[in-house]
C-alpha positions in Angstrom: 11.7 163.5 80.9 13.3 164.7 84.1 15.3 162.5 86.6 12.2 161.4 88.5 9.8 160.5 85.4 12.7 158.4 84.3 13.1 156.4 87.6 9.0 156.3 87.9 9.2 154.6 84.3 11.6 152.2 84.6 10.2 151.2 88.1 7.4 150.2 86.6 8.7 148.0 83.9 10.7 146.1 86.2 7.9 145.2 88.1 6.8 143.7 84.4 10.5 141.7 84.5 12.4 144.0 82.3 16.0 144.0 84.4 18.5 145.6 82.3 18.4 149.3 81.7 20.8 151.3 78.9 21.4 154.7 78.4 22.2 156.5 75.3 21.7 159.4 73.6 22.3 161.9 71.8 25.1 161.7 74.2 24.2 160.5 77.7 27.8 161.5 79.5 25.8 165.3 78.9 23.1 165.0 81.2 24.1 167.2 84.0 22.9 164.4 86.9 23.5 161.7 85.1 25.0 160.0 88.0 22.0 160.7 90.3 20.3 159.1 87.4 22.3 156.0 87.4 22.4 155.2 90.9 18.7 155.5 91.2 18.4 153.3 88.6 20.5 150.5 90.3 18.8 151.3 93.6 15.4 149.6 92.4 14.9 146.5 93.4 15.4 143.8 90.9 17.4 146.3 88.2 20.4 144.0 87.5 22.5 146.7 85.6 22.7 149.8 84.0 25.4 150.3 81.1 25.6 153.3 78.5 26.6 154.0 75.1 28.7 157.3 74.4 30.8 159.0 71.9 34.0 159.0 74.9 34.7 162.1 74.8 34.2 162.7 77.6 34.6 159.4 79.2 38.0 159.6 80.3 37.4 162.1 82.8 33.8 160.8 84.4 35.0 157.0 83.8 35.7 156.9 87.6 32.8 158.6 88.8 30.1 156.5 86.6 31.5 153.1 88.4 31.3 154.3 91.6 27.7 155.4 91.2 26.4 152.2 89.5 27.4 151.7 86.1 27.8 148.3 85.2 29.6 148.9 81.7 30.3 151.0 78.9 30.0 151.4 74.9 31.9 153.1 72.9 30.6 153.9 69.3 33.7 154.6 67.6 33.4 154.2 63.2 37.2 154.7 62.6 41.1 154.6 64.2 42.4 157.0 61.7 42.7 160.5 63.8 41.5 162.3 60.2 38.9 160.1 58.8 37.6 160.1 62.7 37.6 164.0 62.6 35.6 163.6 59.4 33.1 161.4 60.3 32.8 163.2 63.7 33.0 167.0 62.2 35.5 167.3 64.5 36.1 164.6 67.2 39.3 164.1 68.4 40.3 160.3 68.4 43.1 161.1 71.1 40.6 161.5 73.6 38.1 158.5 72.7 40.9 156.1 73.1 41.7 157.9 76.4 38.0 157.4 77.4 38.2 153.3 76.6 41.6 153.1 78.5 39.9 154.7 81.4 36.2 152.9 81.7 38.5 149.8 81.3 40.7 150.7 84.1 37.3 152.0 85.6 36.4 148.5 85.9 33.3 149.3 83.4 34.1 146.1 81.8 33.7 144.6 79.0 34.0 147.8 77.0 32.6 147.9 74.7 33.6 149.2 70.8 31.2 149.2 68.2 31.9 150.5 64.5 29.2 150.6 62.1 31.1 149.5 59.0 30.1 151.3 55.7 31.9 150.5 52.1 33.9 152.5 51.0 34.3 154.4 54.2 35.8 152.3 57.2 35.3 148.9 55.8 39.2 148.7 55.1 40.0 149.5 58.8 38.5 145.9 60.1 41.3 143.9 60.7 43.2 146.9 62.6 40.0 147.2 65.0 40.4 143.4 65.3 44.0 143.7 66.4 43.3 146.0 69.4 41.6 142.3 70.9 45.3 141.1 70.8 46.5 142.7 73.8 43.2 144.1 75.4 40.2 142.1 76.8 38.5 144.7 74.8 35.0 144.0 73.2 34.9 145.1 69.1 31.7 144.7 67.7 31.2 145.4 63.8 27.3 146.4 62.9 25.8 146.4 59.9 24.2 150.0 58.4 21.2 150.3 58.8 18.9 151.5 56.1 17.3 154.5 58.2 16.9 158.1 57.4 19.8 159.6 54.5 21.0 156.0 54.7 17.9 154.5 52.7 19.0 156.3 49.8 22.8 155.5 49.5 24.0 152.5 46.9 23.8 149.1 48.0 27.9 149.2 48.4 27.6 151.2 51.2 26.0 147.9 53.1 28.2 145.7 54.1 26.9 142.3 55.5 28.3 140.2 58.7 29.3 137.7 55.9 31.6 139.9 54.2 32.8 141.2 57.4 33.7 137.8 58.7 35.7 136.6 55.4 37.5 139.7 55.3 39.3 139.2 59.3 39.6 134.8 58.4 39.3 132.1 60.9 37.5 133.2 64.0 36.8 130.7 67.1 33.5 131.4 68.7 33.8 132.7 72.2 31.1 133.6 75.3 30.4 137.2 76.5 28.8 138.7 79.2 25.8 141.0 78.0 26.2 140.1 74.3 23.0 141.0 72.9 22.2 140.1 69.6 25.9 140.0 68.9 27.3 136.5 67.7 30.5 136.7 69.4 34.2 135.7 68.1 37.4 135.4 68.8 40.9 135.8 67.0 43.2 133.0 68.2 45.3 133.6 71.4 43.4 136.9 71.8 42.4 138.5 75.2 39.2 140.3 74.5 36.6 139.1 71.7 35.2 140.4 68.4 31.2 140.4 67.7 28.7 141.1 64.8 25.3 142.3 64.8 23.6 141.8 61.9 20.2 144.3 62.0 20.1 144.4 58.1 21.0 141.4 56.3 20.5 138.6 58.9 18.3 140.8 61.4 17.2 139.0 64.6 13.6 140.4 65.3 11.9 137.2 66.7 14.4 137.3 69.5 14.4 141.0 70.3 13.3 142.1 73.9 14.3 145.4 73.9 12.2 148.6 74.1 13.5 152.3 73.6 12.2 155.1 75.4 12.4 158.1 73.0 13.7 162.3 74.6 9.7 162.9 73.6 8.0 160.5 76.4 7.6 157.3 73.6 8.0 154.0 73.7 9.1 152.9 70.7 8.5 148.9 70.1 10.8 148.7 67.2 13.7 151.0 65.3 12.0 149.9 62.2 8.6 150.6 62.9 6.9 154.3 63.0 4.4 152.8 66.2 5.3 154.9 69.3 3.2 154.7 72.3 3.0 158.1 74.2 3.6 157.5 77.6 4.5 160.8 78.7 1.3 162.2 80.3 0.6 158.2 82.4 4.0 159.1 84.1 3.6 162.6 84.7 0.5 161.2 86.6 2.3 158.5 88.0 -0.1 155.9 86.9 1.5 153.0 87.5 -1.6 151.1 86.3 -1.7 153.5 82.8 2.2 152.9 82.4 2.4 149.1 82.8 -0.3 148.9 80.3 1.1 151.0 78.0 5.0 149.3 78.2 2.6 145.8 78.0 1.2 147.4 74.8 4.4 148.1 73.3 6.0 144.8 74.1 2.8 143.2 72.1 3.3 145.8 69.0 6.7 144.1 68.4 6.8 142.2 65.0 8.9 140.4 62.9 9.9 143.0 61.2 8.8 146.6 59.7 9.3 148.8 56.5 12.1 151.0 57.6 11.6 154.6 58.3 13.0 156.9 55.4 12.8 160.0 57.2 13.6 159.4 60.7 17.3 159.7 61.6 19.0 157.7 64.6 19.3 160.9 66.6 15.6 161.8 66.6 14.8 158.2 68.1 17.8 158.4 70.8 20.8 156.3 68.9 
């Protein structure tokens, strides 16, 4: 969807009380009016803010430009602090400029950055407690979240899965602590630190009942639930800019949310906009 379908969307659910818009991607910091996106988004009534979730590498140099047009925060999905094992996992990434990008969004103002690390055994699961230490001296946000079992994933032994549990035992005593926007992450603290450490638990302790979030797929879909193959084509109601079709069809999706649904084995994160 162009710039204006996505404003004409979104204008509509808010008049249905959704408030908070994200953007993510494939990689949103790509889009080539991706500010003109954002501050149209904050320029409807009633939109309280607009954060994004991005690779960083490229955030160092737009950090600037993506508070002054609206941006409330930032996250940063980052899976490792080892420059090689980053380059792995990345096919290429270079970690220098990631950690530029969260230096900048946090000088930006595009606070709390965000970090979040998928952890995966026998991968990055032994690099916990030096993600935890960069709360020491930053009010940094580091949020650990469990693999989920979509796509190649299903298929890979159950050591790969790490649960919050294990997470938690492995970093010791933690003091729970308060964040703005925290989501579905239960949020932590180390002692004397400045920033906070969170886990989100979508596999072994998943949070479903309390979910109130929608995606909006690159195809024109709204997709109820990561989990669930339902997608509700809205495409064509916008491109008509039927307000009436859309806000039935986003009312639709909110009431095809469930507990919880089989996971997909052949849709990967990408195809689905994460």
């Amino acid at each position: 969807m162009d710039l204006s379908d996505l404003v004409f969307l979104v204008s509509v659910a808010v008049e249905l009380g959704i408030r908070r818009v994200r953007l993510t991607g494939g990689e949103p910091l790509l889009r080539p009016d991706l500010l003109e996106l954002i501050a149209a988004l904050r320029n409807l009534a009633h939109v309280t803010e607009v954060t994004l979730t991005t690779n960083g590498h490229l955030l160092l140099a737009k950090a600037a430009n993506l508070k002054q047009a609206g941006l409330t925060r930032v996250n940063v999905s980052l899976d490792s602090l080892r420059p090689e094992r980053y380059r792995y996992l990345t096919r290429g990434g270079e970690l220098s400029e990631v950690l530029a990008g969260v230096a900048a969004a946090m000088q930006a103002g595009l606070t709390p950055v965000k970090v979040n690390c998928v952890v995966i055994g026998g991968i990055n699961d032994d690099e916990l407690t030096d993600f935890a230490v960069l709360t020491y001296a930053e009010p940094l946000s580091v949020r650990f979240i469990e693999l989920m079992p979509l796509g190649v994933a299903e298929a890979w032994p159950s050591a790969r899965f790490v649960s919050v549990k294990a997470m938690q035992a492995s970093l010791g005593p933690l003091e729970q602590a308060v964040e703005v926007g925290a989501g579905p992450a239960a949020v932590y603290r180390l002692p004397n630190a400045l920033g906070t450490i969170g886990f989100i638990s979508g596999n072994s302790e998943h949070f479903c009942a309390a979910c109130n979030r929608l995606r909006v797929t690159a195809r024109g879909t709204l997709r109820p639930c990561l989990f669930s193959e339902r997608e509700l084509d809205v495409l064509a109601a916008v491109k008509r800019r039927d307000r009436c079709a859309v806000a039935v069809i986003v009312q639709q999706a909110v009431s095809a949310k469930e507990p919880r649904e089989v996971a997909l084995a052949d849709t990967r994160m990408a195809e689905i906009g994460g």
